[in-house]
PDB file with one MODEL, atoms N, CA, C and O in Angstrom:
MODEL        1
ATOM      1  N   UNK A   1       7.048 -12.394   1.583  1.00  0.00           N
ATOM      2  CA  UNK A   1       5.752 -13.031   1.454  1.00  0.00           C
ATOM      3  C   UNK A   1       4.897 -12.381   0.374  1.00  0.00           C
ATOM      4  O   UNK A   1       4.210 -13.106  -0.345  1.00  0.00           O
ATOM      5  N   UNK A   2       4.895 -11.486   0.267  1.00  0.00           N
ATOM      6  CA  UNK A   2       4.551 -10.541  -0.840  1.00  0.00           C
ATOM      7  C   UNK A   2       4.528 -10.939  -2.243  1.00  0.00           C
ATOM      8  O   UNK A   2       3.468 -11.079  -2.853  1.00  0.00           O
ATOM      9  N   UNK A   3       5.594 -11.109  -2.732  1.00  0.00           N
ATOM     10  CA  UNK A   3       5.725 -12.270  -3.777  1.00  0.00           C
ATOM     11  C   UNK A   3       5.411 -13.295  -4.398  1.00  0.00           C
ATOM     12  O   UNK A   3       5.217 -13.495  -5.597  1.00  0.00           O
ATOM     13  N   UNK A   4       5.343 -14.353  -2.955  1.00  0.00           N
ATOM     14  CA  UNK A   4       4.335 -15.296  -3.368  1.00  0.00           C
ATOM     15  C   UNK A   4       3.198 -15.489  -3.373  1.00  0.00           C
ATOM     16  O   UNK A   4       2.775 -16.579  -3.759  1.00  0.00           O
ATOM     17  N   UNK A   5       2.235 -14.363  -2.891  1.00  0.00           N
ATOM     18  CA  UNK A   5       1.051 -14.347  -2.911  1.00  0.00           C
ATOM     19  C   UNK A   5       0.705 -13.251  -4.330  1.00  0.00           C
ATOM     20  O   UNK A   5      -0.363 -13.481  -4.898  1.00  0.00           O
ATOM     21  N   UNK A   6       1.282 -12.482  -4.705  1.00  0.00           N
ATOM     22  CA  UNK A   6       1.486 -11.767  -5.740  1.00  0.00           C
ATOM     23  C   UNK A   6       2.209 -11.273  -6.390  1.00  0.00           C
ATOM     24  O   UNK A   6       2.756 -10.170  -6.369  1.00  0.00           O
ATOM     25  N   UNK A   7       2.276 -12.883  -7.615  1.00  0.00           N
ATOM     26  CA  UNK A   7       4.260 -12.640  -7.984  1.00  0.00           C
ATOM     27  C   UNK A   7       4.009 -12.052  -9.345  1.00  0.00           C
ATOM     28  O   UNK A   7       4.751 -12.426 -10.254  1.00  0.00           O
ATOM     29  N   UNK A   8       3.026 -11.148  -9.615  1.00  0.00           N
ATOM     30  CA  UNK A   8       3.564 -10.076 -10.796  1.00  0.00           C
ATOM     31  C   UNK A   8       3.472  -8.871  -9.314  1.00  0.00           C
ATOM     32  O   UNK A   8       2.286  -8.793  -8.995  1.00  0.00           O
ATOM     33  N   UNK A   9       4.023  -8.313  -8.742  1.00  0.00           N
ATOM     34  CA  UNK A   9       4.349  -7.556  -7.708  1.00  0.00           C
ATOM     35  C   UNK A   9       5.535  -7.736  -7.490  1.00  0.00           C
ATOM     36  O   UNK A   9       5.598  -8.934  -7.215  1.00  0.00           O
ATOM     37  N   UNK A  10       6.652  -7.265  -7.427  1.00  0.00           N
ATOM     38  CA  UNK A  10       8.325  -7.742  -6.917  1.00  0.00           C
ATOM     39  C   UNK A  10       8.325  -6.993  -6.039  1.00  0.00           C
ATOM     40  O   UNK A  10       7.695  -5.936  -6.080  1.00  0.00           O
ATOM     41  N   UNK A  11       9.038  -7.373  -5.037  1.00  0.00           N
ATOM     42  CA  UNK A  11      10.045  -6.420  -3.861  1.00  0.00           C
ATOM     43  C   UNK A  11      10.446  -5.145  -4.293  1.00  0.00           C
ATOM     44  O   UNK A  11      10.439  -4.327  -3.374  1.00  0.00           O
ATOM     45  N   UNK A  12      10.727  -4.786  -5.177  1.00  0.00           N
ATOM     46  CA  UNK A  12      11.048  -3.392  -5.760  1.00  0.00           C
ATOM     47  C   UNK A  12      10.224  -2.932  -6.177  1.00  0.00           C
ATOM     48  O   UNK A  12      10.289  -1.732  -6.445  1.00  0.00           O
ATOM     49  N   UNK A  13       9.196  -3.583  -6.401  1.00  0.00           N
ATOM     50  CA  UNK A  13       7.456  -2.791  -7.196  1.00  0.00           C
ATOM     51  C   UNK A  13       7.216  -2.065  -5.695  1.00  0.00           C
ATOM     52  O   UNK A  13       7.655  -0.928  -5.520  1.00  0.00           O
ATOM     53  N   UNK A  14       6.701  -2.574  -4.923  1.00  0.00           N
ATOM     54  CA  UNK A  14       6.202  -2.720  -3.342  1.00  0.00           C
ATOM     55  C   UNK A  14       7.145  -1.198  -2.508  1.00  0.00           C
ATOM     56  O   UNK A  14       6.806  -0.129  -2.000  1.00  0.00           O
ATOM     57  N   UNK A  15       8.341  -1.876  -2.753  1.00  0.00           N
ATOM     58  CA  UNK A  15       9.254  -0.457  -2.141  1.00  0.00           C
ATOM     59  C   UNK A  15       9.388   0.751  -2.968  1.00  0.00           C
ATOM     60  O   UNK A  15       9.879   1.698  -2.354  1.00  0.00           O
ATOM     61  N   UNK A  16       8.959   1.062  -4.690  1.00  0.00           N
ATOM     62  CA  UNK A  16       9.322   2.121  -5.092  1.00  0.00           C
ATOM     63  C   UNK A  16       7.460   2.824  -5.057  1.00  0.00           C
ATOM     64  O   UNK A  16       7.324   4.019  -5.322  1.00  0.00           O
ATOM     65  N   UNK A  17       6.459   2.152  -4.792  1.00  0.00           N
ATOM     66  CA  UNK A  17       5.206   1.952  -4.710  1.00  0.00           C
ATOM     67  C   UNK A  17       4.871   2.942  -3.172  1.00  0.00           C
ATOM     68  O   UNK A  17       3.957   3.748  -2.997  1.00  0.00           O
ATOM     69  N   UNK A  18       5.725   2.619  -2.423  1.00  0.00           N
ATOM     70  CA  UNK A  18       5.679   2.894  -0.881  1.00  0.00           C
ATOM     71  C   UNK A  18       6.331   4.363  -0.745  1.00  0.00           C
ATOM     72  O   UNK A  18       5.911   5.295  -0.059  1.00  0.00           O
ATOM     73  N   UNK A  19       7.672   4.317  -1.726  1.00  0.00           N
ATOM     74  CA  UNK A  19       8.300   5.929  -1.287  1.00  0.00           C
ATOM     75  C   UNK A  19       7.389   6.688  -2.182  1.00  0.00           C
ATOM     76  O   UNK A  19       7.839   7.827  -2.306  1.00  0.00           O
ATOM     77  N   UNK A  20       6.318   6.525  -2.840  1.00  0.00           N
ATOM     78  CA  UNK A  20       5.967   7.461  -4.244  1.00  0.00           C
ATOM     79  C   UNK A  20       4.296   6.664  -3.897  1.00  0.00           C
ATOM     80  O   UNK A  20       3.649   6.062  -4.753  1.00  0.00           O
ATOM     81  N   UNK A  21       3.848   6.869  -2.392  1.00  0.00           N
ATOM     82  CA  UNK A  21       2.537   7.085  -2.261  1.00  0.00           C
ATOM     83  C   UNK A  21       1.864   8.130  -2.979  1.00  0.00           C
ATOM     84  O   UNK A  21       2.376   9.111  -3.518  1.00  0.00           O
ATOM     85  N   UNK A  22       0.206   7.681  -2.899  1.00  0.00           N
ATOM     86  CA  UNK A  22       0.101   8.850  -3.474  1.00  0.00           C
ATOM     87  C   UNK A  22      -1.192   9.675  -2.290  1.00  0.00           C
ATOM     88  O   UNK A  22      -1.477  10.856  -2.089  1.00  0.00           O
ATOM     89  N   UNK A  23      -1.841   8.046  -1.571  1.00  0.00           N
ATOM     90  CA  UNK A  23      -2.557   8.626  -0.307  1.00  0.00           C
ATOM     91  C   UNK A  23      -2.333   7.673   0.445  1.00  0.00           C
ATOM     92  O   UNK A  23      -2.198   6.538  -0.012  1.00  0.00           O
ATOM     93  N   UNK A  24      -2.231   7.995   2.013  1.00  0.00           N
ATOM     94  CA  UNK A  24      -2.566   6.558   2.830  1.00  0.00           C
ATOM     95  C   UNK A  24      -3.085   7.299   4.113  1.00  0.00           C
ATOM     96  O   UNK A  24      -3.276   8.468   4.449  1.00  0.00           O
ATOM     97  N   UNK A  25      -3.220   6.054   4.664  1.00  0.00           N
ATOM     98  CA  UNK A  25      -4.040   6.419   6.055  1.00  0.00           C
ATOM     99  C   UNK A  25      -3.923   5.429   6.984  1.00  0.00           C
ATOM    100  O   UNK A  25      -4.074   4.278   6.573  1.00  0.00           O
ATOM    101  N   UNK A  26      -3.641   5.639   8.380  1.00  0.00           N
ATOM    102  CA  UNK A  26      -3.192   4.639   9.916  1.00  0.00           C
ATOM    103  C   UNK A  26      -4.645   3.781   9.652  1.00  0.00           C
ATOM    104  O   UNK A  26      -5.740   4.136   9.215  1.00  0.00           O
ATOM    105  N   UNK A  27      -4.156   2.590  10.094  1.00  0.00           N
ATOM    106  CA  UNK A  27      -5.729   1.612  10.207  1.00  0.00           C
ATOM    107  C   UNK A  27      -5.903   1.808  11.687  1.00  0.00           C
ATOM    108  O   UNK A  27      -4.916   1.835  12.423  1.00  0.00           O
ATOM    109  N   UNK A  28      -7.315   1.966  12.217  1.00  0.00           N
ATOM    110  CA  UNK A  28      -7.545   1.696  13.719  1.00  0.00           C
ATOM    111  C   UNK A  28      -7.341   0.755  14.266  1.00  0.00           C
ATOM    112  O   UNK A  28      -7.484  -0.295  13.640  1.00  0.00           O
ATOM    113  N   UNK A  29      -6.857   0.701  15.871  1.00  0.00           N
ATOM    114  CA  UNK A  29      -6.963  -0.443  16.083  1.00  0.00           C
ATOM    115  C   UNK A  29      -6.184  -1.747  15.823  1.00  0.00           C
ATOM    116  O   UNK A  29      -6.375  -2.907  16.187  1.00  0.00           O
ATOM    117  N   UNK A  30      -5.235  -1.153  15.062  1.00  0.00           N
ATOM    118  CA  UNK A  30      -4.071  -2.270  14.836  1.00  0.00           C
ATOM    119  C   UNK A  30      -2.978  -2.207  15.685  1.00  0.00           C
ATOM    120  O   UNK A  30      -2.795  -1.044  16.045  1.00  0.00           O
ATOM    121  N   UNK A  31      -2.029  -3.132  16.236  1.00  0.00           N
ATOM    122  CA  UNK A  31      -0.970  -2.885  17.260  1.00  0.00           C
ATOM    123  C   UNK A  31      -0.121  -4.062  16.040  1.00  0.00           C
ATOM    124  O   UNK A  31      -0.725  -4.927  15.405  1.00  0.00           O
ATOM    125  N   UNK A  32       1.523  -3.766  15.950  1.00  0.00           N
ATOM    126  CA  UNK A  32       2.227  -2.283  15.563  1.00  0.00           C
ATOM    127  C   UNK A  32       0.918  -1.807  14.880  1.00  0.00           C
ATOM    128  O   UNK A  32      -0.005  -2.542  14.531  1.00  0.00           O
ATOM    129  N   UNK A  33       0.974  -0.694  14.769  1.00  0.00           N
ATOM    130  CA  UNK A  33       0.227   0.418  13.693  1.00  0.00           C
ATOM    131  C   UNK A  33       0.580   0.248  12.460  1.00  0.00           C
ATOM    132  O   UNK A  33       1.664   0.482  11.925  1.00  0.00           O
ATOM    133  N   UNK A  34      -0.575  -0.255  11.944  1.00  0.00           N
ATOM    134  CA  UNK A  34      -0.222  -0.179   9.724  1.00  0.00           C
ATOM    135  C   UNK A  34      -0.929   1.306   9.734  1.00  0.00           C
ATOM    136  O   UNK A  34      -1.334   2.113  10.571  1.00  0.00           O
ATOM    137  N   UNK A  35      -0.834   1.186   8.305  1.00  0.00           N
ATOM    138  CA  UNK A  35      -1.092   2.287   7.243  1.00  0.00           C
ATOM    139  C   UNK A  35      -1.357   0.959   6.026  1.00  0.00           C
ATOM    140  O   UNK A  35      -0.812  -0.113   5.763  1.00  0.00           O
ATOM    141  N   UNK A  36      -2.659   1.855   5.440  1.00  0.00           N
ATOM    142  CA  UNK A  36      -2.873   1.297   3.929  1.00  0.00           C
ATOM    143  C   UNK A  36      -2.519   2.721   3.509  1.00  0.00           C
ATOM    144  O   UNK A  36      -2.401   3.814   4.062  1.00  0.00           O
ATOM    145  N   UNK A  37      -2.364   2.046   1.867  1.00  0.00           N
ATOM    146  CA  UNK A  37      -2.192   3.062   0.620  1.00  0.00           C
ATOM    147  C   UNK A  37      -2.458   2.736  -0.504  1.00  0.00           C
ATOM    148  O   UNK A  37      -2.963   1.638  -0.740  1.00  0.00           O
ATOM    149  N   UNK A  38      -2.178   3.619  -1.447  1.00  0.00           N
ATOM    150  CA  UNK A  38      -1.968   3.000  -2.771  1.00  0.00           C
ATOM    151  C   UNK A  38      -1.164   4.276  -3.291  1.00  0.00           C
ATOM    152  O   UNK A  38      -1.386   5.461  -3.041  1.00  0.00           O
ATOM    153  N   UNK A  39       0.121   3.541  -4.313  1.00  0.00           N
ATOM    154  CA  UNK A  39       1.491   3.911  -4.411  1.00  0.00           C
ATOM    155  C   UNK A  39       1.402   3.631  -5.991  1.00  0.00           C
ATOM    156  O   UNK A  39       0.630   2.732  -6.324  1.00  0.00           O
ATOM    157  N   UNK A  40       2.121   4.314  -7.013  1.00  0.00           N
ATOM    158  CA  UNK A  40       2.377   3.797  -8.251  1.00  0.00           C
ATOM    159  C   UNK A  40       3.755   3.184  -8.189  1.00  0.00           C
ATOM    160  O   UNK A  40       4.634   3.678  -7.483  1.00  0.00           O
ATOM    161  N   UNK A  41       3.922   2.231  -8.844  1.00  0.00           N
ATOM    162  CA  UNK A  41       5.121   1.881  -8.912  1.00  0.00           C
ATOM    163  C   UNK A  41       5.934   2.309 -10.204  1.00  0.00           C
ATOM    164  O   UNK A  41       5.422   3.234 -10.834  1.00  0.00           O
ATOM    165  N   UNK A  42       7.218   1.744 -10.743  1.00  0.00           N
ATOM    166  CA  UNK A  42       8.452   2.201 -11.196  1.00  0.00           C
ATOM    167  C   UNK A  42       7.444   2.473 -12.676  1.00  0.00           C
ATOM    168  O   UNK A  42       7.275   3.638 -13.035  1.00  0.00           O
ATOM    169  N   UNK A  43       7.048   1.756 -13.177  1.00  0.00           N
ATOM    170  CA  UNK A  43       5.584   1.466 -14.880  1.00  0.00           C
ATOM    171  C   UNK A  43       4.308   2.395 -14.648  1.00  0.00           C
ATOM    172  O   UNK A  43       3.505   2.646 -15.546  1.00  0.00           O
ATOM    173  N   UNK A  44       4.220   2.830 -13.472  1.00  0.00           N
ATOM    174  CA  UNK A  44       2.620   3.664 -13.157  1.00  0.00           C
ATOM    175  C   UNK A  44       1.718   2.670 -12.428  1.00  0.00           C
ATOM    176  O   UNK A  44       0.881   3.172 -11.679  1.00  0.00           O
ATOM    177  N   UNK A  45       1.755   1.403 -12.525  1.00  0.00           N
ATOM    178  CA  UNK A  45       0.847   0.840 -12.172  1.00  0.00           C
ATOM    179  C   UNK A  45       0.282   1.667 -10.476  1.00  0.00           C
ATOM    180  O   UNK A  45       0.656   2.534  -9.686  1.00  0.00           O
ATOM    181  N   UNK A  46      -0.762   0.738 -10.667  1.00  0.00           N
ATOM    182  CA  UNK A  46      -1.174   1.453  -8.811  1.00  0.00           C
ATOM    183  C   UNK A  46      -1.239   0.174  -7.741  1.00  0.00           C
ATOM    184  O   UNK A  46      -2.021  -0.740  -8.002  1.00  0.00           O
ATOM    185  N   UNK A  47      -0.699   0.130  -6.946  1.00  0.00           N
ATOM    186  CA  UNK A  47      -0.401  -0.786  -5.828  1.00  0.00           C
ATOM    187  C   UNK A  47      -0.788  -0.332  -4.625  1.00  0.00           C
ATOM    188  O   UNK A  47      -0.449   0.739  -4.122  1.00  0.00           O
ATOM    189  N   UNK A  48      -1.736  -1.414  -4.007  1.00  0.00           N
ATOM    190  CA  UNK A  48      -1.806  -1.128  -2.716  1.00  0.00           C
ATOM    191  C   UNK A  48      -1.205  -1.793  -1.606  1.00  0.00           C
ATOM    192  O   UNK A  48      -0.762  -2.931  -1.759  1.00  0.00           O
ATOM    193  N   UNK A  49      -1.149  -1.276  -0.629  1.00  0.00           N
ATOM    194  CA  UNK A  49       0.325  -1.269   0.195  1.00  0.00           C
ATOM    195  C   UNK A  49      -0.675  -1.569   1.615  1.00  0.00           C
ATOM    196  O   UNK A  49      -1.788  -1.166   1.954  1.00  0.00           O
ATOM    197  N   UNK A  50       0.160  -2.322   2.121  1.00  0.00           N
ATOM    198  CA  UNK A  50      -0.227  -2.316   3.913  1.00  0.00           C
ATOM    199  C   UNK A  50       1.081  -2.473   4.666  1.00  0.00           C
ATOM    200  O   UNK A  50       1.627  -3.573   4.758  1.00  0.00           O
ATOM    201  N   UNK A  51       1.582  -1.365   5.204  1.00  0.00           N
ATOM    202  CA  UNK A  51       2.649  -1.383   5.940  1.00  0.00           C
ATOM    203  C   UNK A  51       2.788  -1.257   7.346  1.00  0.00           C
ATOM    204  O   UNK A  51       1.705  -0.953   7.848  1.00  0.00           O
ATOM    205  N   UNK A  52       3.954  -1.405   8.403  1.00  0.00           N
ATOM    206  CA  UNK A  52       3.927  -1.338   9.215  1.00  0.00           C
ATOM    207  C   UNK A  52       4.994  -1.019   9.793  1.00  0.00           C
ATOM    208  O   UNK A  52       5.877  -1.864   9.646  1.00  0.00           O
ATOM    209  N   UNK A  53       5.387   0.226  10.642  1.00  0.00           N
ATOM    210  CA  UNK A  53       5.916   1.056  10.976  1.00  0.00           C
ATOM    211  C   UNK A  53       7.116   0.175  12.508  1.00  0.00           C
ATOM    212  O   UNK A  53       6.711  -0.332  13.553  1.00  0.00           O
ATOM    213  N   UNK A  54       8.397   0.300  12.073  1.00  0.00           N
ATOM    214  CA  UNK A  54       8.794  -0.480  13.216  1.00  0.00           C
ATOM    215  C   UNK A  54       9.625   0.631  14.090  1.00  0.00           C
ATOM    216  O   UNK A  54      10.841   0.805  14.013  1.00  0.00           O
ATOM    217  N   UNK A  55       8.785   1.291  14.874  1.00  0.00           N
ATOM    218  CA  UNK A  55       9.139   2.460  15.817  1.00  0.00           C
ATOM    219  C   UNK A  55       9.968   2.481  16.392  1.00  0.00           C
ATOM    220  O   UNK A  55      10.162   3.533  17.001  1.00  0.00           O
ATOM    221  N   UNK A  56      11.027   1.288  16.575  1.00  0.00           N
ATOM    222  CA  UNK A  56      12.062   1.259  17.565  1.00  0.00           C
ATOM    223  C   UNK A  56      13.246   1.817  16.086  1.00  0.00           C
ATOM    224  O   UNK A  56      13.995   2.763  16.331  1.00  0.00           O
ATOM    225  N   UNK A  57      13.289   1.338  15.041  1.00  0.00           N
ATOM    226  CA  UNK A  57      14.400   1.296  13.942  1.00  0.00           C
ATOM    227  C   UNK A  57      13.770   2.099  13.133  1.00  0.00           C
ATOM    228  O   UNK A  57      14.556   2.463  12.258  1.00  0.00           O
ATOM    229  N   UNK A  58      12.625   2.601  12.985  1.00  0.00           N
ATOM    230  CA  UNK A  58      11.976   3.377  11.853  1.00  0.00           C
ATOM    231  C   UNK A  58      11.960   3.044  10.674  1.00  0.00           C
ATOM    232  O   UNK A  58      11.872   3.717   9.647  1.00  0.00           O
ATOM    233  N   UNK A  59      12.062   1.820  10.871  1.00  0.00           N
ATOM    234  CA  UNK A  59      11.744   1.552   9.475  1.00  0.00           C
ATOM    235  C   UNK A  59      10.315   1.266   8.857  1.00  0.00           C
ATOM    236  O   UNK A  59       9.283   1.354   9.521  1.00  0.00           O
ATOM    237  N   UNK A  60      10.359   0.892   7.430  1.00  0.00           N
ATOM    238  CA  UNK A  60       9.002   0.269   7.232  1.00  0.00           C
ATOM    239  C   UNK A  60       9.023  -1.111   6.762  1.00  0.00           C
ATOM    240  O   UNK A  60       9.847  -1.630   6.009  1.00  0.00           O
ATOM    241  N   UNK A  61       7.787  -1.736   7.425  1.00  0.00           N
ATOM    242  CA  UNK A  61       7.743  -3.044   6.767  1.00  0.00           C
ATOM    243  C   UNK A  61       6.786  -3.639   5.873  1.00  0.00           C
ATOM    244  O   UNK A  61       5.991  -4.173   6.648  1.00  0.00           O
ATOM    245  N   UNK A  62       6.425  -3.844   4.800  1.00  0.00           N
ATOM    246  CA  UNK A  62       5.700  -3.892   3.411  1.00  0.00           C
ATOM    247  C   UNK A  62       4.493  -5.363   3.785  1.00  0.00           C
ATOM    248  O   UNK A  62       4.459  -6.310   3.000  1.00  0.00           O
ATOM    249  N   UNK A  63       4.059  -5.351   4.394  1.00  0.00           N
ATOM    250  CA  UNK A  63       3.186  -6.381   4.777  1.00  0.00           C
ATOM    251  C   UNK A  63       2.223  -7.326   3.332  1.00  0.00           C
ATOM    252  O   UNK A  63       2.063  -8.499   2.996  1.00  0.00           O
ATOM    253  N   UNK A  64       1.877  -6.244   2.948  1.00  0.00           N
ATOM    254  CA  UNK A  64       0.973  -6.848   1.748  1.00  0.00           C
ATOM    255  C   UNK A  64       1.217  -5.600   0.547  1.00  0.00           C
ATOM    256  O   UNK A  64       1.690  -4.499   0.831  1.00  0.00           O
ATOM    257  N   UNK A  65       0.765  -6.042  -0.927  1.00  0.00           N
ATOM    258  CA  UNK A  65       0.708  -5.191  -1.862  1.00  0.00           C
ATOM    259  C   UNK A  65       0.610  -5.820  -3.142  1.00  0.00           C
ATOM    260  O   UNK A  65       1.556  -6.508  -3.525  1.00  0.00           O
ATOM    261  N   UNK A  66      -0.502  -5.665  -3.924  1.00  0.00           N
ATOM    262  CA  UNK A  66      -1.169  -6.076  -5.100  1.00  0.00           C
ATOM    263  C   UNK A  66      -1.778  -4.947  -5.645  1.00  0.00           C
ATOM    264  O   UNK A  66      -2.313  -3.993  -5.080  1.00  0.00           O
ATOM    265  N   UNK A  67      -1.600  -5.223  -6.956  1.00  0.00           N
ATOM    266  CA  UNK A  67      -2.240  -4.442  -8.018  1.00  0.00           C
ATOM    267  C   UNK A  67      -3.363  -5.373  -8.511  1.00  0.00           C
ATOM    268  O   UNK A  67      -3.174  -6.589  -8.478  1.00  0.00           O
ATOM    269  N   UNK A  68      -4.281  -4.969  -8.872  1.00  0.00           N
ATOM    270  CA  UNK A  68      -4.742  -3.230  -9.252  1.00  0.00           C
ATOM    271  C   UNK A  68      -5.377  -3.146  -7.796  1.00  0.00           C
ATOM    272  O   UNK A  68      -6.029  -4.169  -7.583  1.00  0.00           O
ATOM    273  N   UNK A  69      -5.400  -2.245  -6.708  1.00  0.00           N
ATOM    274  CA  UNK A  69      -5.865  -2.152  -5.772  1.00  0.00           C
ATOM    275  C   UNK A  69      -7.552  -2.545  -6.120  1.00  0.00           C
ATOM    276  O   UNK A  69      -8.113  -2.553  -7.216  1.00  0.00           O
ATOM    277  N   UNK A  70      -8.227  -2.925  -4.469  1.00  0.00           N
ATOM    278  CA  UNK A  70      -9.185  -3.273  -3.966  1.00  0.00           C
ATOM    279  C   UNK A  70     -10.353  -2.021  -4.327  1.00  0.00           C
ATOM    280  O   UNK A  70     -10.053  -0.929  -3.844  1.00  0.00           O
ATOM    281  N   UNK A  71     -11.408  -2.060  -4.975  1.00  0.00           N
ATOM    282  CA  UNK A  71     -12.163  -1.034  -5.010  1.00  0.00           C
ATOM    283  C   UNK A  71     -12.643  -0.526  -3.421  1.00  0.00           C
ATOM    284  O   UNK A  71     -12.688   0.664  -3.109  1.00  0.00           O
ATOM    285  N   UNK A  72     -12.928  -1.448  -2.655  1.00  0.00           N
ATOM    286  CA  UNK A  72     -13.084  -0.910  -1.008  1.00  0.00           C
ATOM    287  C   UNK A  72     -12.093  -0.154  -0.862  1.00  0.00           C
ATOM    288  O   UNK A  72     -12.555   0.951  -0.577  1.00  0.00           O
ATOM    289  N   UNK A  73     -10.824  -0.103  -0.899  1.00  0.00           N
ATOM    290  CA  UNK A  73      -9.384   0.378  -0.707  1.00  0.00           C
ATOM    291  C   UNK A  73      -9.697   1.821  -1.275  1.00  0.00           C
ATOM    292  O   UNK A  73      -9.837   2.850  -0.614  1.00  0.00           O
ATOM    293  N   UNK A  74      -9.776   1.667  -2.658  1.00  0.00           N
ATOM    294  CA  UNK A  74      -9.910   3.256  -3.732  1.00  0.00           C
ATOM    295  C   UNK A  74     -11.120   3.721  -2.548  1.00  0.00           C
ATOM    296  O   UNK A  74     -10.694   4.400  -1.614  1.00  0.00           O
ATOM    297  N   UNK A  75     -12.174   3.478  -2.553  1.00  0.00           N
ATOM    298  CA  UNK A  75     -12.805   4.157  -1.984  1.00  0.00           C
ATOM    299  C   UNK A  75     -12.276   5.023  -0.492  1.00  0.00           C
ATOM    300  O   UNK A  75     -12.177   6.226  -0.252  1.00  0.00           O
ATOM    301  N   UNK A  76     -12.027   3.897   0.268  1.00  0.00           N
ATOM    302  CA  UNK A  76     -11.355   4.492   1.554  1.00  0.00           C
ATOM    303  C   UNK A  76     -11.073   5.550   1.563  1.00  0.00           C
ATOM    304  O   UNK A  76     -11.764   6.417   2.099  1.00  0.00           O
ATOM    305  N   UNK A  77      -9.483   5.862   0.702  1.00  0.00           N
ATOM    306  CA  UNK A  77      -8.536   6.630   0.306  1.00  0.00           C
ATOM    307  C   UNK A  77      -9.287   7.876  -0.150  1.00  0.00           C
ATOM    308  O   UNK A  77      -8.916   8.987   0.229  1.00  0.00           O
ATOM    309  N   UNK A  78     -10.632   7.668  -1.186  1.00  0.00           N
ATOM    310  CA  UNK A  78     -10.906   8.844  -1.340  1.00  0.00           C
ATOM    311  C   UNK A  78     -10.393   8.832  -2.629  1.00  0.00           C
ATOM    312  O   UNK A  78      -9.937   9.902  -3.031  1.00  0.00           O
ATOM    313  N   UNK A  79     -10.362   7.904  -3.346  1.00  0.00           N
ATOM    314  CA  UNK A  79     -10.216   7.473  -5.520  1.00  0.00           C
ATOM    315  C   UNK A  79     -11.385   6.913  -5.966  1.00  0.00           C
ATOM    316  O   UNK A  79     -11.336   6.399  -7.083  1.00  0.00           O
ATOM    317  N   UNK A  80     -12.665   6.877  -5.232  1.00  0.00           N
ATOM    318  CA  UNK A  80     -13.826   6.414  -5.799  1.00  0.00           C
ATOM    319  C   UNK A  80     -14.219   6.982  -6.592  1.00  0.00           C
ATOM    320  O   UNK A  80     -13.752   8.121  -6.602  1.00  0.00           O
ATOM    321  N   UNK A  81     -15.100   6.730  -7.568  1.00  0.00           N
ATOM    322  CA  UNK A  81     -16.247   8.117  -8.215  1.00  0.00           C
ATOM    323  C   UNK A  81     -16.568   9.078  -7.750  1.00  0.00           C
ATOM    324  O   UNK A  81     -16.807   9.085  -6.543  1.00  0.00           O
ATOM    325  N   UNK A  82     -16.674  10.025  -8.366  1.00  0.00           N
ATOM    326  CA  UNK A  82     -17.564  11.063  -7.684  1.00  0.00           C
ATOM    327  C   UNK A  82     -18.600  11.673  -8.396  1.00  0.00           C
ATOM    328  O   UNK A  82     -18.576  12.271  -9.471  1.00  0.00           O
ATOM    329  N   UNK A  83     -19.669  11.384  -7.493  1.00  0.00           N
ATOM    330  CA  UNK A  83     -21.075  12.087  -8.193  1.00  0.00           C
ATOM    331  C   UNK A  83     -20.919  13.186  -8.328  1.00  0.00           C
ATOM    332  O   UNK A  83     -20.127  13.885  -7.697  1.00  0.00           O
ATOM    333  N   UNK A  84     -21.993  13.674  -9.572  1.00  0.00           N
ATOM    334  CA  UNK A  84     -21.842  14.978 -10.170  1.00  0.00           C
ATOM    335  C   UNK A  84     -23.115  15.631 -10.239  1.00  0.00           C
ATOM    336  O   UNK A  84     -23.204  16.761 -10.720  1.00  0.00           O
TER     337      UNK A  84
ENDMDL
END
C-alpha cells in the first residue's frame, strides 16, 4: 500500500529506510503497537516510517512511509530547530 500512495517511495526505499533508522519512538495508545521514525534510505533521502511490530513472528510491518517527512514528525523525534 505504500506505493500507491507514495510511488516515488519503493518497497526497498521503506525497508532499507527502516534497518538504517536514525530515531523512532512507540506511538501511545495504539494496539498492535507502531513506532514512527524517520530512516534514510539507499540515496540519503529521509523517510518517515510507521511500523508495526508483529510480536508473535517478530517481524516488522511498514505501514506508511513518505519522504520528505512531516515537519510535526521532525519535531516529535527531536530534528526541529533549535533555538539559540
Amino acid at each position: 500500500r505504500v506505493t500507491e500512495r507514495h510511488p516515488d517511495v519503493s518497497k526497498d526505499d521503506a525497508r532499507f529506510a527502516w534497518e538504517h533508522v536514525k530515531r523512532s519512538m512507540p506511538r501511545l495508545g495504539t494496539e498492535p503497537p507502531e513506532f514512527v521514525g524517520i530512516g534514510l534510505d539507499s540515496r540519503g533521502r529521509a523517510i518517515e516510517l510507521v511500523v508495526v511490530l508483529n510480536e508473535s513472528t517478530g517481524d516488522w510491518l511498514i505501514k506508511h512511509a513518505q519522504t520528505p517527512p512531516q515537519e510535526r514528525i521532525k519535531r516529535e523525534l527531536g530534528f526541529g530547530r533549535r533555538k539559540s
